[in-house]
C-alpha positions as CSV (number, residue, x, y, z in Angstrom):
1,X,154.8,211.7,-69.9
2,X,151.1,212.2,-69.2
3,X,149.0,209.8,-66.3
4,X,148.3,207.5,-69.4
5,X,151.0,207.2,-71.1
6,X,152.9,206.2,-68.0
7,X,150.2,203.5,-67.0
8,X,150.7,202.2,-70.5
9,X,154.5,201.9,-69.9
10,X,153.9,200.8,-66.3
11,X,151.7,198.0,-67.4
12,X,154.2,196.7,-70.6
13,X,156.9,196.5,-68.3
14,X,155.0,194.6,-66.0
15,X,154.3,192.4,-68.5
16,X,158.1,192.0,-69.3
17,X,158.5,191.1,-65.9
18,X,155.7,188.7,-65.5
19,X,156.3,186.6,-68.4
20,X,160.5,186.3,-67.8
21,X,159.6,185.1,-64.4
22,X,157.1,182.7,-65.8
23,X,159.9,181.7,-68.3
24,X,162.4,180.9,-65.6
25,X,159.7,178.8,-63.9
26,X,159.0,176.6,-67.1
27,X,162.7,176.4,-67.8
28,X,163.2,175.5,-64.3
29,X,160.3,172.5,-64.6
30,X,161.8,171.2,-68.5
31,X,165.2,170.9,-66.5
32,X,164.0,169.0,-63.7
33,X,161.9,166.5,-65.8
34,X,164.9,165.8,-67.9
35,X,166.8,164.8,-64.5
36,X,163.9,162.8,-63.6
37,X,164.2,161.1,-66.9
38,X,167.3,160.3,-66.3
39,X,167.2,159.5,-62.6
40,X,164.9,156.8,-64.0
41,X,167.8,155.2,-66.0
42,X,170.4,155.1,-63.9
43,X,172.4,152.2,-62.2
44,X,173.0,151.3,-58.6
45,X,176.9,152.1,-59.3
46,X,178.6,155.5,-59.3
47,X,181.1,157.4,-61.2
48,X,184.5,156.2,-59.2
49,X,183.5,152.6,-59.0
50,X,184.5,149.7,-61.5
51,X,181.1,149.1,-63.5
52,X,181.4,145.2,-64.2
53,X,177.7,144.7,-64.3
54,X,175.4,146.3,-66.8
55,X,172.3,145.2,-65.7
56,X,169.2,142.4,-65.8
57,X,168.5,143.8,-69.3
58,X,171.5,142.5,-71.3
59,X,171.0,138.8,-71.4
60,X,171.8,137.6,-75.1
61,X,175.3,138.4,-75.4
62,X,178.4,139.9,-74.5
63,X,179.1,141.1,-77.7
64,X,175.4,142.7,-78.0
65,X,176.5,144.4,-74.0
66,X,179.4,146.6,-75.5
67,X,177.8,147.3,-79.1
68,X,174.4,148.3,-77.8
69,X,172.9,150.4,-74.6
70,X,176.0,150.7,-71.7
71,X,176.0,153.0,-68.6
72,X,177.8,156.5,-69.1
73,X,179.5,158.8,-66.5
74,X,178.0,161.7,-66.7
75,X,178.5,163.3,-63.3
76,X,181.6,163.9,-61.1
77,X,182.1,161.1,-58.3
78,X,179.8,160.0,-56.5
79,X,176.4,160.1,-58.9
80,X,174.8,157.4,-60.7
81,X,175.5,156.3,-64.5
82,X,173.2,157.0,-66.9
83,X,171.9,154.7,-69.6
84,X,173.0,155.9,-72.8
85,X,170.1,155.3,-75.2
86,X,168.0,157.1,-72.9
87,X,169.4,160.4,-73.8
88,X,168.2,159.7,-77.4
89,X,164.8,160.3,-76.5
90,X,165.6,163.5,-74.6
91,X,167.7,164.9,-77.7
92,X,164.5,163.6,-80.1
93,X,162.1,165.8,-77.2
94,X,163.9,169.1,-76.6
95,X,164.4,169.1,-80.6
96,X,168.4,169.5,-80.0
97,X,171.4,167.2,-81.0
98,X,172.2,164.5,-78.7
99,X,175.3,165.6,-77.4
100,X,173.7,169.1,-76.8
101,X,171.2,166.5,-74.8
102,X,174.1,164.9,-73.6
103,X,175.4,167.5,-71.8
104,X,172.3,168.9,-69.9
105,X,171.8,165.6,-69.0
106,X,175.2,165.4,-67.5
107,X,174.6,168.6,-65.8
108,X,171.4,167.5,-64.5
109,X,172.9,164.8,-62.9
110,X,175.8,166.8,-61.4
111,X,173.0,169.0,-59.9
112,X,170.9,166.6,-58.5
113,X,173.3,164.3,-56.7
114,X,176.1,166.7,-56.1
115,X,174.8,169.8,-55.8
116,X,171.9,169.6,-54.2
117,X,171.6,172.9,-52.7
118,X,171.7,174.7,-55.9
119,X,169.6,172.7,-57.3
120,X,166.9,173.5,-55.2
121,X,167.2,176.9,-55.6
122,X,167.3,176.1,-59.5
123,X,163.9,174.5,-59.3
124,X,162.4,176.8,-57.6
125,X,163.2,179.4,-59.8
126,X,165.2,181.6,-57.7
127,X,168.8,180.5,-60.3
128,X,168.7,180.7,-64.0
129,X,169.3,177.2,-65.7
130,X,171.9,178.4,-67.2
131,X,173.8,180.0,-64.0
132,X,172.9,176.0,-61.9
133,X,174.1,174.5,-65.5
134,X,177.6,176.7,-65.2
135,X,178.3,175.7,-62.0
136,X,177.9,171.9,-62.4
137,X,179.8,172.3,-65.5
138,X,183.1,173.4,-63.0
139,X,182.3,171.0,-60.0
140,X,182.2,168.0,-62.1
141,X,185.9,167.0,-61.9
142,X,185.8,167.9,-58.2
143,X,185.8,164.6,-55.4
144,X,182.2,164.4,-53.5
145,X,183.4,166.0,-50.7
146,X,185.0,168.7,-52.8
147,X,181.5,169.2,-54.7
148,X,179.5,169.4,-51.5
149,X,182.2,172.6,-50.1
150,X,181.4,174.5,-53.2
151,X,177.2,173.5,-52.9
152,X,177.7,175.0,-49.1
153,X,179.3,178.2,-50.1
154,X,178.0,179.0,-53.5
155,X,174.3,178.0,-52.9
156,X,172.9,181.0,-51.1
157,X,174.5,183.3,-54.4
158,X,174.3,181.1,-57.3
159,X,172.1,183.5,-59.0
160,X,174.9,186.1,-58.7
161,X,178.1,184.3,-58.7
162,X,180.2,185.4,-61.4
163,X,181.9,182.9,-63.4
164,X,185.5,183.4,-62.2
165,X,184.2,183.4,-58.6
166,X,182.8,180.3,-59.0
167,X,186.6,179.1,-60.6
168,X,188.1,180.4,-57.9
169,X,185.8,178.5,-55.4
170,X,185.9,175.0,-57.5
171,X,190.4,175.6,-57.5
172,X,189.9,176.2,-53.5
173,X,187.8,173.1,-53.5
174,X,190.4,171.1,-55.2
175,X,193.0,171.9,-53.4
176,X,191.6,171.1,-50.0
177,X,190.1,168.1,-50.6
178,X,192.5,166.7,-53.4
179,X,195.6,168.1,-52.9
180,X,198.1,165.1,-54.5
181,X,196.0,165.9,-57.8
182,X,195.9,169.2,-58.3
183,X,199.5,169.1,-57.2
184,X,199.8,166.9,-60.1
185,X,198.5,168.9,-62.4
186,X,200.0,171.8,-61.7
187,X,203.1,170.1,-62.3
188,X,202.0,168.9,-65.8
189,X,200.6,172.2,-66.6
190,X,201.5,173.2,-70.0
191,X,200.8,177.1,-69.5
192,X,197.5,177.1,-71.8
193,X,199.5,175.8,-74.8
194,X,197.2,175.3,-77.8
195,X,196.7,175.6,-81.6
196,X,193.6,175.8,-83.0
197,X,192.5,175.6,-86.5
198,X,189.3,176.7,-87.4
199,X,187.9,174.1,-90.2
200,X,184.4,174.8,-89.2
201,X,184.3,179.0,-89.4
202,X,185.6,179.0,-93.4
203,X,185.6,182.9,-93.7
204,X,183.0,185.0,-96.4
205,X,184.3,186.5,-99.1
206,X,180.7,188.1,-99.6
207,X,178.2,187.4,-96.5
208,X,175.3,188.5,-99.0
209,X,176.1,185.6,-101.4
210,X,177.1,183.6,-99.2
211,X,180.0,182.6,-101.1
212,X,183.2,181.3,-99.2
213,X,186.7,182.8,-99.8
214,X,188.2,179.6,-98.8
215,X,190.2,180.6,-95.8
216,X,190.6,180.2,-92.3
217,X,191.8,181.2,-89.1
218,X,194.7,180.1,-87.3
219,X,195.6,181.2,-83.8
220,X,197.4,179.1,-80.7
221,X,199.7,179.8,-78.0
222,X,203.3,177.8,-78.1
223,X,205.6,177.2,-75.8
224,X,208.3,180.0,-76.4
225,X,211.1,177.3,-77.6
226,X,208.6,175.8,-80.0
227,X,207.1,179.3,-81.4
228,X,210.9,180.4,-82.0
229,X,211.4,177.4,-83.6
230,X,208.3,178.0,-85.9
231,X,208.9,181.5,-86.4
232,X,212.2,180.7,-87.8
233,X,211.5,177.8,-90.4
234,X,207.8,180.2,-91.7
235,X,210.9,183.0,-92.4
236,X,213.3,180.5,-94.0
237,X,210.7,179.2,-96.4
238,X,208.5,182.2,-96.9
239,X,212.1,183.9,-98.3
240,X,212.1,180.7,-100.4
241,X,209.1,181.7,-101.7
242,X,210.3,184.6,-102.9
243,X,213.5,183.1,-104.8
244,X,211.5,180.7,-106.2
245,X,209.1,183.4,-108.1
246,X,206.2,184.1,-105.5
247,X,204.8,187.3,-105.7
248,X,202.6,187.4,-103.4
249,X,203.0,189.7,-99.7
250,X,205.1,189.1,-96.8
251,X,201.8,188.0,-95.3
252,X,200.9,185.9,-97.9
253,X,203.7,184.3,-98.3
254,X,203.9,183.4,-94.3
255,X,200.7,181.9,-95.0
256,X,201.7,179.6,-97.7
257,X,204.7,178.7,-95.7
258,X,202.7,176.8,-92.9
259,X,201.2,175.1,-96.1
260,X,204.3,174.0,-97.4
261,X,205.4,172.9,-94.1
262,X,202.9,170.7,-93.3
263,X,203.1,169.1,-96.9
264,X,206.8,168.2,-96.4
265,X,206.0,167.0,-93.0
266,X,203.7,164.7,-94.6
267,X,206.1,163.9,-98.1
268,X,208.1,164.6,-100.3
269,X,208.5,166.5,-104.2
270,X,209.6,169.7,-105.0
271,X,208.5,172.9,-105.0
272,X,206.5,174.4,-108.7
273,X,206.9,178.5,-108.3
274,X,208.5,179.3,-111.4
275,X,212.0,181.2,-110.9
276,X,212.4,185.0,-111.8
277,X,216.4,183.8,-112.0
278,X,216.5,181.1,-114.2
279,X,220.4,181.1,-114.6
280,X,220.5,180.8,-110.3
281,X,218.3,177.7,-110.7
282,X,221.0,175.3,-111.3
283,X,222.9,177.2,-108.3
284,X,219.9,176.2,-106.3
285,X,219.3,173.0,-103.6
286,X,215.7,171.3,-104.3
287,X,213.2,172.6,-102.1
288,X,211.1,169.5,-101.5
289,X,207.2,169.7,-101.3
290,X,204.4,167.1,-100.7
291,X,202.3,166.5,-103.3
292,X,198.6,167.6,-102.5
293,X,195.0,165.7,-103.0
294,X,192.3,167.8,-104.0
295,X,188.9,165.4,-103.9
296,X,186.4,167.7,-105.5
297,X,182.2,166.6,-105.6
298,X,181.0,168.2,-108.5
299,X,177.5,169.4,-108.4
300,X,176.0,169.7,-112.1
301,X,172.2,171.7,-112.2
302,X,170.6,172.2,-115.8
303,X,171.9,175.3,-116.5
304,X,175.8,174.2,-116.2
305,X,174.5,171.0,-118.5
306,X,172.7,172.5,-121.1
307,X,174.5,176.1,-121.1
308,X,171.4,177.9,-120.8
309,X,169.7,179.3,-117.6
310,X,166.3,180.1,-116.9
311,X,165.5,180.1,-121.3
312,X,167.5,184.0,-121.5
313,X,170.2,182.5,-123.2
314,X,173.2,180.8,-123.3
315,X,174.0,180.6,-119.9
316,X,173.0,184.0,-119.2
317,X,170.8,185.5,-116.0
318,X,168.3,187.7,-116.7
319,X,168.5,189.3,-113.4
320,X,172.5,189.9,-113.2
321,X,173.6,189.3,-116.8
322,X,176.4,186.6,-116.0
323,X,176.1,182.9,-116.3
324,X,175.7,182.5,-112.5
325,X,177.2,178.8,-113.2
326,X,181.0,180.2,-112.1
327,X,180.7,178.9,-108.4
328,X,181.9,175.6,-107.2
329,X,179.9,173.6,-104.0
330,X,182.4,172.9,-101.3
331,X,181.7,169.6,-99.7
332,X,184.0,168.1,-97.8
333,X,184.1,166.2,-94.8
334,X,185.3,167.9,-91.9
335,X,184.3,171.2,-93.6
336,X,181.0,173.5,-93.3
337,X,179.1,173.7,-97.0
338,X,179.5,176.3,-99.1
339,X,180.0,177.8,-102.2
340,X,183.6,178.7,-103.8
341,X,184.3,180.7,-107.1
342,X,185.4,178.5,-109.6
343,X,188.9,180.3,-110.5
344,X,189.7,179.4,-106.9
345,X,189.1,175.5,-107.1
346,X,191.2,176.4,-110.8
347,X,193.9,177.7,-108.3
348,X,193.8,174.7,-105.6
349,X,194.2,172.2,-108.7
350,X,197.0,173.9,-111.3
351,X,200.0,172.8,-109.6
352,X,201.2,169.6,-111.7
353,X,201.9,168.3,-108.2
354,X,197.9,168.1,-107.6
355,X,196.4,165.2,-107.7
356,X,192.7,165.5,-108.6
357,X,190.0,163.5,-107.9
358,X,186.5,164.5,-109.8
359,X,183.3,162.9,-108.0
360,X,180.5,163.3,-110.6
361,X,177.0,162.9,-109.1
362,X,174.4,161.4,-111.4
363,X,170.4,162.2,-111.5
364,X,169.3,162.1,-107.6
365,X,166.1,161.4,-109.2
366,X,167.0,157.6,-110.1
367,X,167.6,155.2,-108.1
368,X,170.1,153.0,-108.7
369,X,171.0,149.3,-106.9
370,X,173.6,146.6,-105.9
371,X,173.6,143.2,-105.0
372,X,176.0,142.9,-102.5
373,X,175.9,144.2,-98.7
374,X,178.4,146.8,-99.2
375,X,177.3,149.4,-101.4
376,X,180.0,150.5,-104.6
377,X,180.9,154.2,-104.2
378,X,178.8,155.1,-106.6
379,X,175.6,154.7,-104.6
380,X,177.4,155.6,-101.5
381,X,178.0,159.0,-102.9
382,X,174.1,159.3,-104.3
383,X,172.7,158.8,-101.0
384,X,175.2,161.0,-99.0
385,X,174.2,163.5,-101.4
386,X,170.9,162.6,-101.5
387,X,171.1,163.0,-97.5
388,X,173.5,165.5,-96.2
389,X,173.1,164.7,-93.0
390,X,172.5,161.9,-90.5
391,X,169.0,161.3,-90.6
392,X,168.1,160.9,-87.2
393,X,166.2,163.1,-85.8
394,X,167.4,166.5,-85.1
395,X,171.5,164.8,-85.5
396,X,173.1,167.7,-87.6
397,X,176.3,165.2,-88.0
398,X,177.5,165.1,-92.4
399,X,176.8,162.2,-94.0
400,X,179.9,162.1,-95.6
401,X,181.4,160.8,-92.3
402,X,178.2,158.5,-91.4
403,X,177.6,154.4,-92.0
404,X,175.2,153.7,-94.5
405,X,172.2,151.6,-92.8
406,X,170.0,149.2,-94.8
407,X,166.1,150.6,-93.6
408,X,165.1,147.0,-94.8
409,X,167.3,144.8,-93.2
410,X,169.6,142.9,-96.0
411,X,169.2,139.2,-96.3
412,X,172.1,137.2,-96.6
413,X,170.0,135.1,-99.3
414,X,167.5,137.6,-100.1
415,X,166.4,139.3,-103.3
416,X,168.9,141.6,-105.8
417,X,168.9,145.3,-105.5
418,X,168.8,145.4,-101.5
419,X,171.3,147.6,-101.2
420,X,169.8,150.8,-103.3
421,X,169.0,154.3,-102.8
422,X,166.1,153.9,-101.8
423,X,166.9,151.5,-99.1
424,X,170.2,153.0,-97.9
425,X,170.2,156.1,-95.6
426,X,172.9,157.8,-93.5
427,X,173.4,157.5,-89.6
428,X,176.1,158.4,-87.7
429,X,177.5,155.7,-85.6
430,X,176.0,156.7,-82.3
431,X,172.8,156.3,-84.0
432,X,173.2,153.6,-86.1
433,X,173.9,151.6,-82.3
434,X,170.4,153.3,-81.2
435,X,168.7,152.1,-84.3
436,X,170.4,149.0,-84.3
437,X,170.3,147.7,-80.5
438,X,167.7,147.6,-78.2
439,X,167.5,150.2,-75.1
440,X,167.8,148.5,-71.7
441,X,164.3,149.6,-69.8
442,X,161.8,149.1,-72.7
443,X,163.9,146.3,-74.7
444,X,162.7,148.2,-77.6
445,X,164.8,150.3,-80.1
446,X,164.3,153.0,-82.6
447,X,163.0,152.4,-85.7
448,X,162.1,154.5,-89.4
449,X,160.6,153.8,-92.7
450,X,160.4,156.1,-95.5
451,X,156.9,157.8,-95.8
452,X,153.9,156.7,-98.0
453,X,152.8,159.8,-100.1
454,X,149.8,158.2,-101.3
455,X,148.5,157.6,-97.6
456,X,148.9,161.8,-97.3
457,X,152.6,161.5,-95.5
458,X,155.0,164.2,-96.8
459,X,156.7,162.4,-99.6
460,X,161.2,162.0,-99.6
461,X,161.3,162.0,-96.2
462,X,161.6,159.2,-92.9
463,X,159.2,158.5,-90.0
464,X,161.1,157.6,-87.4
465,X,159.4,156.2,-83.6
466,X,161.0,155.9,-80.4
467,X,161.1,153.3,-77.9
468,X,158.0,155.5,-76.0
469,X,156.5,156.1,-78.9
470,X,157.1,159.3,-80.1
471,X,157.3,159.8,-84.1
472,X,158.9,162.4,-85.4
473,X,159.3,163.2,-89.3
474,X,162.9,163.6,-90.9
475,X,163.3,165.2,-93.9
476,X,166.0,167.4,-95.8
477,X,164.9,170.5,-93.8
478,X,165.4,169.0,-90.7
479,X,163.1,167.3,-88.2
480,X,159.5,168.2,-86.9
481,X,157.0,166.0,-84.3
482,X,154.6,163.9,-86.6
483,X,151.6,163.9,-86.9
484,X,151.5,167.9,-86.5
485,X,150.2,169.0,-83.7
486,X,146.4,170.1,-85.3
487,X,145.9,166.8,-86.6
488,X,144.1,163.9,-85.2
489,X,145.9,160.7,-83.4
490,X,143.7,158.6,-86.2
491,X,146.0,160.3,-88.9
492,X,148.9,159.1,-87.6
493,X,150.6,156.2,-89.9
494,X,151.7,153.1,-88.0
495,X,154.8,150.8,-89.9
């Protein structure tokens, strides 16, 4: 490597180092403003102590005191409550959901009042975020005596404590200064039992496409009893199976058999494979099976109307040759979005012991209205299709799972039609409080409108403004600070 070559390297590395250290010093800075946020909405109790006060700034009602802004415990014992509407304005800042905000909130808190030793170090820069964040995250069910042991001992190497040393400090920690509890746990300790589903990871049947195969994971650990328990009924029935005209693998057939047990768990028919035997079917006990509910919310474009796509033919893609029409939109609550082949909703729905419920969705492009305050399903569906998700700012939450809030309040003996789709937009129910009661320091609350496309405001989307003042513009691709940052505080639209 000649003399400038190597001063080229010397200098880019430099560089690296430079800016990663000015990194950890702005990260350091963003962390501590958000605990001096929330230091400034906090209450004079602690975690540990009954909170039977909420403060001067709940004065209209008891009712309005449990519905709207109330105290959370967000540290270990020992530091202050927070106010929970206040973390809406963090989320709505740092552009993250709010119990992403929620959590570094929490562990700002831990650090400050528990931990103050790391966190000085954190501020200063000398400890990642993340390593100060890991440690409060382990300390917080430790007693304030117990937190301040592991602040003395991990302080000096918090940004080179491993995370099972820091375990092993936070179990030494419990058990000297709360011995009866971690006795009691101990004792209770199920031995890392678990069984976890995975609803939200369906798996890919192509990752190009994007299209689902409809599957997913499954994985626990049992208690031995239990697991030879389990092991034995998946074998009974997965044999079954095979009586009864399956054809499908061992491992397939296992698979089904968790299925079926779960359906007969939850009620009762009988089972639809059809028998390779049919003289042994009379020899045979009934095999009972629940009956299963497919909900299916179809989603129509012009080419699966009309049969033609893109004007190549009848139903034909010039690009691929095929119809491109044979996939089906998975949406259903509790599950991640996706696409499906057609033949396998076909399979989900050809057992005569399927009940099948088809949600058609109409022209988004209409609106459509009711008199009364609750909305028939048939607007309910347009606008959660209309809005997938919560539209709060930044919330990520389905809409299929969120109330349905009147942006113009609805009058008891108002006009007709106030309950449309155009006055009807999601919110999940933490933010339908936000929106709907007032936070405790300003006595304002959150409020949106939809925007005014002749005025030059994106059109189909929400301006939304925070108690502080801070807009920000919702749409269906998510959430940006309005105005934009190059434009003038004279453009910005006021409701």
């Amino acid at each position: 490597m000649d003399r400038g070559t190597q001063h080229t390297a010397t200098a880019l590395i430099d560089a690296v180092r430079e800016r990663t250290h000015a990194a950890r010093l702005a990260e350091a800075a963003a962390f501590v403003a958000v605990g001096d946020w929330a230091s400034a909405h906090t209450s004079e109790e602690v975690v540990g102590d009954p909170i039977t006060a909420l403060g001067e700034w709940h004065e209209e009602s008891y009712a309005e005191t449990l519905a709207g802004d109330h105290f959370l415990e967000l540290g270990g014992p020992g530091a202050p409550v927070v106010a929970e509407f206040c973390i809406g304005e963090i989320a709505a800042a740092r552009g993250c959901s709010f119990d992403a905000a929620r959590r570094l909130v929490g562990d700002a808190i831990e650090l400050r009042y528990r931990l103050p030793r790391v966190h000085a170090r954190v501020a200063a820069g000398e400890v990642d975020v993340w390593r100060g964040r890991r440690i409060a995250q382990a300390t917080r069910t430790l007693t304030f005596e117990g937190a301040g042991f592991v602040d003395r001992h991990v302080a000096y190497v918090a940004g080179e404590a491993t995370g099972p040393e820091v375990d092993r400090l936070v179990a030494e920690a419990a058990a000297r200064f709360d011995p009866e509890t971690t006795e009691a746990e101990r004792a209770e300790a199920d031995g890392g039992r678990h069984l976890t589903i995975e609803l939200g990871d369906v798996g890919y049947a192509d990752a190009l496409t994007g299209t689902l195969r409809g599957t997913v994971d499954v994985h626990g650990t049992l208690d031995l009893a239990d697991a030879l328990d389990l092991e034995r009924t998946v074998a009974h029935v997965a044999r079954q199976l095979v009586e009864l005209g399956c054809g499908q693998d061992l491992d397939a057939r296992r698979s089904i058999a968790l299925g079926e047990i779960a359906r007969r768990c939850d009620g009762v028919t009988t089972l639809d494979y059809a028998t390779a035997d049919e003289s042994a079917e009379s020899e045979r006990r009934p095999v009972q099976r629940a009956r299963r509910e497919v909900v299916l919310f179809v989603h129509l474009d012009q080419a699966a109307i009309t049969g033609t796509l893109n004007g190549f033919g009848p139903g034909i893609d010039a690009c691929t040759g095929t119809t491109g029409i044979d996939l089906a939109r998975l949406d259903t609550p509790g599950l991640p979005r996706g696409a499906v082949m057609a033949e396998q909703v076909q399979a989900w729905c050809a057992s005569p012991d399927t009940t099948v419920t088809v949600k058609p969705i109409i022209d988004l492009n209409l609106d459509d209205a009711g008199n009364g305050y609750t909305p028939p399903d048939r607007i309910a569906d347009h606008v959660r299709v209309r809005w997938p998700r919560c539209v709060f700012p930044y919330c990520t939450r389905s809409s299929r799972t969120a109330d349905l809030d009147h942006c113009q309040a609805y009058e008891e003996n108002g006009p007709p039609g106030q309950t449309s789709t155009a006055n009807l937009f999601p919110l999940c129910r933490r933010h339908h409080r936000m929106k709907t009661h007032r936070e405790m320091k300003t006595g304002k609350r959150w409020t949106y409108r939809p925007t005014h496309p002749d005025t030059g405001e994106p059109p189909n989307a929400l301006i939304w403004t925070s108690p502080h003042g801070q807009t920000y513009l919702v749409d269906r691709d998510g959430t940006r600070p309005w105005p934009p940052p190059d434009e003038a505080p004279d453009q910005t639209h006021k409701t």
